[in-house]
ROTI-10449 format. One record per residue (C-alpha): residue number from 1; residue in one letter; chain; y negated, x negated, z. Coordinates in nm, 4 decimals, always signed. Layout:
// residues N
MARKE  nr rest kette       py       px       pz
MARKE NUM    a     A        Y        X        Z
...
//
This chain:
// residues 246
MARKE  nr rest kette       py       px       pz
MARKE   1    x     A  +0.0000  +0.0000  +0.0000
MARKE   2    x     A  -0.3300  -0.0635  -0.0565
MARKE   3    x     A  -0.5330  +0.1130  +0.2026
MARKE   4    x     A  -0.9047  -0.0353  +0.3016
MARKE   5    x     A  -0.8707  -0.2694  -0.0060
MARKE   6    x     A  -1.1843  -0.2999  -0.2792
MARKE   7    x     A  -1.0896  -0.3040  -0.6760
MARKE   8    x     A  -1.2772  -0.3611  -0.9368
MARKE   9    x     A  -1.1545  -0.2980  -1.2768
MARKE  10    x     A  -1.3291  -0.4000  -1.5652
MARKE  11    x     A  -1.3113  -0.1813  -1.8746
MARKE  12    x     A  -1.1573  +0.1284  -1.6952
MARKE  13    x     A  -1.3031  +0.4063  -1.8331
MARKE  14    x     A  -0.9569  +0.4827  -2.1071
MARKE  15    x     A  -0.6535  +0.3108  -2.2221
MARKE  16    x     A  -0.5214  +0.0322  -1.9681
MARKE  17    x     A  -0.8089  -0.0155  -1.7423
MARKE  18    x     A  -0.7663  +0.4130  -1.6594
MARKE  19    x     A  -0.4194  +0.3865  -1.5923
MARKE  20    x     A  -0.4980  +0.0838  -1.3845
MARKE  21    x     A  -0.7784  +0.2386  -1.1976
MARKE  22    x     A  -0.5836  +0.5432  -1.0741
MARKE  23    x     A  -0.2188  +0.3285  -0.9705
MARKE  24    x     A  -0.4451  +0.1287  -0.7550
MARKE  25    x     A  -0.6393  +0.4338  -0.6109
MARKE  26    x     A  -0.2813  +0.5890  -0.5472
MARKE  27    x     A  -0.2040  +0.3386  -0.3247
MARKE  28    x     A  -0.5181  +0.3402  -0.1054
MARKE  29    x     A  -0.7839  +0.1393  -0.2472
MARKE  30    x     A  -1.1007  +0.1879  -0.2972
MARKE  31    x     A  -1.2083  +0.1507  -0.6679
MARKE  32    x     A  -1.4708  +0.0414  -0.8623
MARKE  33    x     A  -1.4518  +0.1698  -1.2081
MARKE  34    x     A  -1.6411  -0.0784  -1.4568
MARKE  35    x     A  -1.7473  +0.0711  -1.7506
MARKE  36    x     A  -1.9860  -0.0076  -2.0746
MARKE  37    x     A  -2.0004  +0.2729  -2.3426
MARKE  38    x     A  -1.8555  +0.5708  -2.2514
MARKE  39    x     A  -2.0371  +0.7021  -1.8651
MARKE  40    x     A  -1.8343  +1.0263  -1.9355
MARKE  41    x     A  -1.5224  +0.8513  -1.9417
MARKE  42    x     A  -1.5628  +0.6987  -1.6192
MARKE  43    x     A  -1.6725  +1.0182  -1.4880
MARKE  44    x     A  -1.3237  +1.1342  -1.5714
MARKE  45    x     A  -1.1378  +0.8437  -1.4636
MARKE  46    x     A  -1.3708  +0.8696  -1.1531
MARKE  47    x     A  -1.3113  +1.2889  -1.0793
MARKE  48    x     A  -0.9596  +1.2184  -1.1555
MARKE  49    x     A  -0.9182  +1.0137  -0.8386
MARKE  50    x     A  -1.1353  +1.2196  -0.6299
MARKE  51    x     A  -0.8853  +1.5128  -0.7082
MARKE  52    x     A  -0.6204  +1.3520  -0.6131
MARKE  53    x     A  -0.7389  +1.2401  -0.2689
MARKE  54    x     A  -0.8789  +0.8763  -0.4006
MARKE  55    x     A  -1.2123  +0.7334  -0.3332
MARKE  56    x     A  -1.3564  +0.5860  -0.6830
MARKE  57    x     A  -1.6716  +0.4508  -0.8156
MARKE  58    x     A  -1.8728  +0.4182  -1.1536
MARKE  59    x     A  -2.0366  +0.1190  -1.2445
MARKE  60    x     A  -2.1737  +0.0040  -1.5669
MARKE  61    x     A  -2.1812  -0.3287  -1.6697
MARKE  62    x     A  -2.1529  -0.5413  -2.0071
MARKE  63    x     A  -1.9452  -0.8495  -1.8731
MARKE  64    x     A  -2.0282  -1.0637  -2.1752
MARKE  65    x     A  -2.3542  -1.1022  -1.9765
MARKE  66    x     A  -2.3398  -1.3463  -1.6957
MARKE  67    x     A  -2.6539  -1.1899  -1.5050
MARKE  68    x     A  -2.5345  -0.8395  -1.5631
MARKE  69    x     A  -2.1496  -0.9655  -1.3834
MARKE  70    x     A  -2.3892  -1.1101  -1.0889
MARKE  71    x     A  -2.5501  -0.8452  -1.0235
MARKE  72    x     A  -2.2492  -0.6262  -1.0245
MARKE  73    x     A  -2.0380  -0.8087  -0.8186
MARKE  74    x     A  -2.3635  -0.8697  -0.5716
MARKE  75    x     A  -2.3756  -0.4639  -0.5766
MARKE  76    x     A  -2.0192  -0.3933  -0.4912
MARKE  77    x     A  -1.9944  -0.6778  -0.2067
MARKE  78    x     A  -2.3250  -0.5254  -0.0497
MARKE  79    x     A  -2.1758  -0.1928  -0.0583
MARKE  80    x     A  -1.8479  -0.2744  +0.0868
MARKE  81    x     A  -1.8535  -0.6097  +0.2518
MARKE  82    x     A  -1.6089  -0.7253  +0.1286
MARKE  83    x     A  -1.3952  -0.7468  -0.2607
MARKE  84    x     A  -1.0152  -0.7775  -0.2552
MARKE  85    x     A  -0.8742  -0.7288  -0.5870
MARKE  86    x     A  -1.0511  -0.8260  -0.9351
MARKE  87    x     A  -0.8621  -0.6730  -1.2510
MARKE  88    x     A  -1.0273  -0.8345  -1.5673
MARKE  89    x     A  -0.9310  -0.5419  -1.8498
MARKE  90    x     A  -1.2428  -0.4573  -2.0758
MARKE  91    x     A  -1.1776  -0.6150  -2.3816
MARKE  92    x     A  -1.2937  -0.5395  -2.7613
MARKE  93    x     A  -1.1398  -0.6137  -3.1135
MARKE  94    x     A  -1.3118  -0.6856  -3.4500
MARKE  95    x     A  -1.0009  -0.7588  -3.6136
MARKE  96    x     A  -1.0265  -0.9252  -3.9615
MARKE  97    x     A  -0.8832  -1.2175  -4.1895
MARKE  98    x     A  -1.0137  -1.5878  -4.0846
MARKE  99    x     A  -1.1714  -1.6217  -4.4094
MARKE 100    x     A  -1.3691  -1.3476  -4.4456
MARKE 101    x     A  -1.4760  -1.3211  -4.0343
MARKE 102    x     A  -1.8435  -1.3224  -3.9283
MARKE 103    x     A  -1.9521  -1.5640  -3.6793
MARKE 104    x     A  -2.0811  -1.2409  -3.4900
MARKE 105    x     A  -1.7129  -1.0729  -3.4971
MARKE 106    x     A  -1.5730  -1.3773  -3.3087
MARKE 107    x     A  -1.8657  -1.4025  -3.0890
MARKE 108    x     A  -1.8209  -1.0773  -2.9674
MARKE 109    x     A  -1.4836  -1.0746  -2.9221
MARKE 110    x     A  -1.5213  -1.4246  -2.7375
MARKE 111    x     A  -1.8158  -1.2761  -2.5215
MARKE 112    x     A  -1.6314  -0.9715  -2.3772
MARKE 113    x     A  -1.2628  -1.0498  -2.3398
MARKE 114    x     A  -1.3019  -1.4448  -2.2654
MARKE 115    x     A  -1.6559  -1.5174  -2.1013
MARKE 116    x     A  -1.6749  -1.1608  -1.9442
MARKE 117    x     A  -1.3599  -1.2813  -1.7418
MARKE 118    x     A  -1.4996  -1.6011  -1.6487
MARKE 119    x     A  -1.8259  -1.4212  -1.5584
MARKE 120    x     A  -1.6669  -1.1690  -1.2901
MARKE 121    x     A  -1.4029  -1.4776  -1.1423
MARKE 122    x     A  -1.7282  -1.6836  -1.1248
MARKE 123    x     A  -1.9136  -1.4585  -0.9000
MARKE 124    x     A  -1.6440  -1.2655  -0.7416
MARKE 125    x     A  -1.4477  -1.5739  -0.6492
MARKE 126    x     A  -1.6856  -1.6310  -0.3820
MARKE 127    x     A  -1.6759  -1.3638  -0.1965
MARKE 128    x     A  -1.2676  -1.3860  -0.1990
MARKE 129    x     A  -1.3283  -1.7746  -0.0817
MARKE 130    x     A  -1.5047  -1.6655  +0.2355
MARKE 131    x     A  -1.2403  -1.4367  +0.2828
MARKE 132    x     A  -0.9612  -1.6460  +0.2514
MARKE 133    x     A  -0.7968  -1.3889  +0.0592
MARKE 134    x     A  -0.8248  -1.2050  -0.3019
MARKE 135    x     A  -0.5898  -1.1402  -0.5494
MARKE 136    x     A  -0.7522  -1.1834  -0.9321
MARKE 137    x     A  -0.5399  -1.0116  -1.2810
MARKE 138    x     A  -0.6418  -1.1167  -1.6106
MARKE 139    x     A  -0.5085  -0.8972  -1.8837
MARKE 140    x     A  -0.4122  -1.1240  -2.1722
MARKE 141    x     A  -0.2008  -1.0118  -2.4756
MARKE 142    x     A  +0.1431  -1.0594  -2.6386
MARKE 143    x     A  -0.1127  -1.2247  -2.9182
MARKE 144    x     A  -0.2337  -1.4769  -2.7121
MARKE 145    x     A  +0.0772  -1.6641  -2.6711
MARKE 146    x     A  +0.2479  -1.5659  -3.0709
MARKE 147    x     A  -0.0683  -1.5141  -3.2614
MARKE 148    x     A  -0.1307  -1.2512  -3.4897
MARKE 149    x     A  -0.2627  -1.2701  -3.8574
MARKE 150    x     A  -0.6019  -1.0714  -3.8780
MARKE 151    x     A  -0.6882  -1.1710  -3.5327
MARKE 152    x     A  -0.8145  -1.5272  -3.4394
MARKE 153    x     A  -1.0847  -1.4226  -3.2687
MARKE 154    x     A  -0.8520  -1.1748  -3.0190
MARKE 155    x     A  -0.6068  -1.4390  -3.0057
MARKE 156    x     A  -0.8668  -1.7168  -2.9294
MARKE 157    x     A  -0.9911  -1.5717  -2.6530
MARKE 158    x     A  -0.6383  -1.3484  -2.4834
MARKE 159    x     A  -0.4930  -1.7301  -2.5129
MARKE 160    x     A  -0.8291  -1.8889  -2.3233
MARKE 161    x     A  -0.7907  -1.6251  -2.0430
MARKE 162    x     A  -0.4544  -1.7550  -1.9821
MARKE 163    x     A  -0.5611  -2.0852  -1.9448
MARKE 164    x     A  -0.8577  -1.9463  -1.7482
MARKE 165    x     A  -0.6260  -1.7689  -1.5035
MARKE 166    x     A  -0.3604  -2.1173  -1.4203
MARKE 167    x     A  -0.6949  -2.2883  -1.3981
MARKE 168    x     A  -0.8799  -2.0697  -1.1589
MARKE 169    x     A  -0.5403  -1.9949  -0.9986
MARKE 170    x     A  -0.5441  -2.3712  -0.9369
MARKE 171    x     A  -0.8665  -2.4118  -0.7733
MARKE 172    x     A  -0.8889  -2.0835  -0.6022
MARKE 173    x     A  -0.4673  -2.1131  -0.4181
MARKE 174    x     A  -0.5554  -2.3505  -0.1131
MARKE 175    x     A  -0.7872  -2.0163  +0.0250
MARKE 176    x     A  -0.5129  -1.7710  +0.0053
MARKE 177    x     A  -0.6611  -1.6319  -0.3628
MARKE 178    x     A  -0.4353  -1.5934  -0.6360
MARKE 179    x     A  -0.5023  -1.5403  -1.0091
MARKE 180    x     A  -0.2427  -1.4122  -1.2374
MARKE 181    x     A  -0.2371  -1.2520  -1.6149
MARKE 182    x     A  -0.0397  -0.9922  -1.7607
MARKE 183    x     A  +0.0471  -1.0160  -2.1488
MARKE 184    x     A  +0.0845  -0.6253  -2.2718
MARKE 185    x     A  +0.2708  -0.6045  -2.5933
MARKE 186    x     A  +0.1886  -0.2561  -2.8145
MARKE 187    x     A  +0.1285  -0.0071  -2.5458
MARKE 188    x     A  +0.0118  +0.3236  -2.6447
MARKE 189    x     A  -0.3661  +0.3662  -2.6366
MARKE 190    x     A  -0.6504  +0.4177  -2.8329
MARKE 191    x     A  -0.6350  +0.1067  -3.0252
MARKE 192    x     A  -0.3219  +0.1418  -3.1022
MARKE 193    x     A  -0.2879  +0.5211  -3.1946
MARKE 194    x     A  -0.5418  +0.4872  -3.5112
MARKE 195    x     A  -0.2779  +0.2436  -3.6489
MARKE 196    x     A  -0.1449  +0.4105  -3.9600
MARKE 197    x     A  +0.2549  +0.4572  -3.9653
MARKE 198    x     A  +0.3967  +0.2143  -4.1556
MARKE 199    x     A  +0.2151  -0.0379  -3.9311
MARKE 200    x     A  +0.3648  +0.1078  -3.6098
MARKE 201    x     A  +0.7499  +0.0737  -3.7827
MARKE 202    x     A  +0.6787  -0.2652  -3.8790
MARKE 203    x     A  +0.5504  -0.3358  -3.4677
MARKE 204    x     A  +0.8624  -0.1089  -3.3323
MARKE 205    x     A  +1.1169  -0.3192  -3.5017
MARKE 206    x     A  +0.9557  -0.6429  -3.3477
MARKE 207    x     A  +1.0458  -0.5066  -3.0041
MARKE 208    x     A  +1.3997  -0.5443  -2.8833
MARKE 209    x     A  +1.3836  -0.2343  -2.6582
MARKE 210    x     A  +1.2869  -0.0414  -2.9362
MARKE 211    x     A  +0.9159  +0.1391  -2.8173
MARKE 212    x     A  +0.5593  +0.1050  -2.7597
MARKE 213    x     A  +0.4878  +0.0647  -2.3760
MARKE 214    x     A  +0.2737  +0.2653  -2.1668
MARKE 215    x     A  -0.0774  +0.1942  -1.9752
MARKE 216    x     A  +0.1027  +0.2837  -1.6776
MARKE 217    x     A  +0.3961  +0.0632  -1.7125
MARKE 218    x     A  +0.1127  -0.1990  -1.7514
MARKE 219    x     A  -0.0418  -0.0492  -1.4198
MARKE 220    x     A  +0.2469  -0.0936  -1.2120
MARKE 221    x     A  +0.2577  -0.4324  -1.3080
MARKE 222    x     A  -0.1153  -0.4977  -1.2156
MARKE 223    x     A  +0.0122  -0.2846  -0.8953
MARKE 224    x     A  +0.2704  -0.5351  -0.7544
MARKE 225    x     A  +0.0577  -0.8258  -0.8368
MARKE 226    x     A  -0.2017  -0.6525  -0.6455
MARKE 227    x     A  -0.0165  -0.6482  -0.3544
MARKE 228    x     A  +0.1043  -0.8385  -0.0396
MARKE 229    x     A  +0.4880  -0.8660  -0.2281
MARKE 230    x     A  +0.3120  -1.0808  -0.4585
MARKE 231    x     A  +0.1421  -1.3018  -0.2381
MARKE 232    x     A  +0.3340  -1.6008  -0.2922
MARKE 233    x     A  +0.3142  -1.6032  -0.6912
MARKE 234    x     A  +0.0014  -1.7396  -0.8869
MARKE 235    x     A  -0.0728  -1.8866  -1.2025
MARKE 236    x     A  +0.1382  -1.7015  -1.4255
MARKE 237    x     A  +0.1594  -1.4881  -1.6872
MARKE 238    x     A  +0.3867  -1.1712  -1.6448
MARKE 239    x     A  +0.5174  -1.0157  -1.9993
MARKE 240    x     A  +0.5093  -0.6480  -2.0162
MARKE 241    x     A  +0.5825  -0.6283  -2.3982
MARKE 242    x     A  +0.9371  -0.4679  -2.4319
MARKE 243    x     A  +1.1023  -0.8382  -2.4896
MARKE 244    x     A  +0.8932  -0.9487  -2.7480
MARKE 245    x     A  +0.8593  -1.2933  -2.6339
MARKE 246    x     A  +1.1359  -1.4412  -2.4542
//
């Protein structure tokens, strides 16, 4: 359980971050629901909690900008006194062939899912040092450890947050604060829904169990890692892509 526990979750207004942001509040904790573009969404995400008994937040914040993530993580440690789980979701695509990329698609791309997690560590990380305690998730991606044609920029950066997380994870361990990634293979969601047929086929038949996952099979994974059972783990990278990569 996770009662009397602060989580943020960046990027938890759909998909992942939503299924993230209510298995967390269904154990106890108190959670901060990040959000950029859609308010609504986290308004839903946020009244979705409340229904079910949960205490939840809204909080907007672009975490490709560095004085946007202080002041956000500032606000939440003011509030609460005190941050105890950091879950490093929001990230964006603008998919395209290496030749014919713009420097501004791989910027982006870069910005959010890369230097946005770097941003949040960077300031949360304190606060979790002064604790002594903290537990930090970094969603990755199946990509970032095959690589995926039509995606350099998404596979740049889901590879650089793994070796963001066994870097932090080393510098953060001797204060009790452990960072750890999850790799997600196809899981269904928004991004993956407007993906015409024959694409999905092609994806299915990569997978040895034979599906696309769900965000909430992702969820319990950021769950357990969340929690005092995983205490003793950090650094690594926990696969929740139906075998894809063995």
């Amino acid at each position: 359980m996770l009662n009397g526990k602060v989580a943020v979750i960046t990027g938890a207004s759909r998909g992942i971050g939503r299924a993230v942001a209510l298995k967390l509040a269904s154990l106890g904790a108190v959670v901060v629901v990040n959000y950029n573009g859609s308010e609504e969404r986290a308004k839903e995400v946020q009244q979705e909690i409340e229904a079910d008994g949960g205490k939840a937040y809204i909080y907007r914040c672009d975490v490709s900008d560095y004085g946007q993530c202080e002041t956000f993580i500032q606000d939440v440690i003011k509030e609460y006194g005190h941050l105890d789980i950091l879950v490093n979701n929001a990230g964006v695509t603008r998919d395209g062939l290496l030749m014919k990329m713009t420097e501004e698609a791989f910027d982006q791309v870069i910005g959010t899912n890369l230097k946005g997690a770097f941003n949040t560590i960077r300031f949360a990380s304190r606060q979790m040092l002064k604790q002594k305690s903290g537990r930090i998730i970094n969603m990755s991606s199946v990509v970032g450890v095959t690589g995926n044609a039509g995606q350099v920029n998404y596979a740049a950066s889901k590879a650089g947050v793994i070796g963001l997380t066994k870097a932090a994870a080393r510098e953060l361990a001797s204060r009790g604060v452990t960072v750890n990634a999850i790799a997600p293979g196809f899981i269904e969601t928004d991004m993956t829904s407007i993906l015409p047929e024959k694409v999905k086929e092609a994806s299915v038949a990569q997978i040895p169990l034979g599906s696309f996952g769900k965000p909430e099979q992702v969820a319990a994974a950021a769950a357990f890692l969340a929690s005092e059972d995983a205490g003793y783990i950090t650094g690594q990278v926990l696969h929740v892509d139906g075998g894809m990569v063995m």
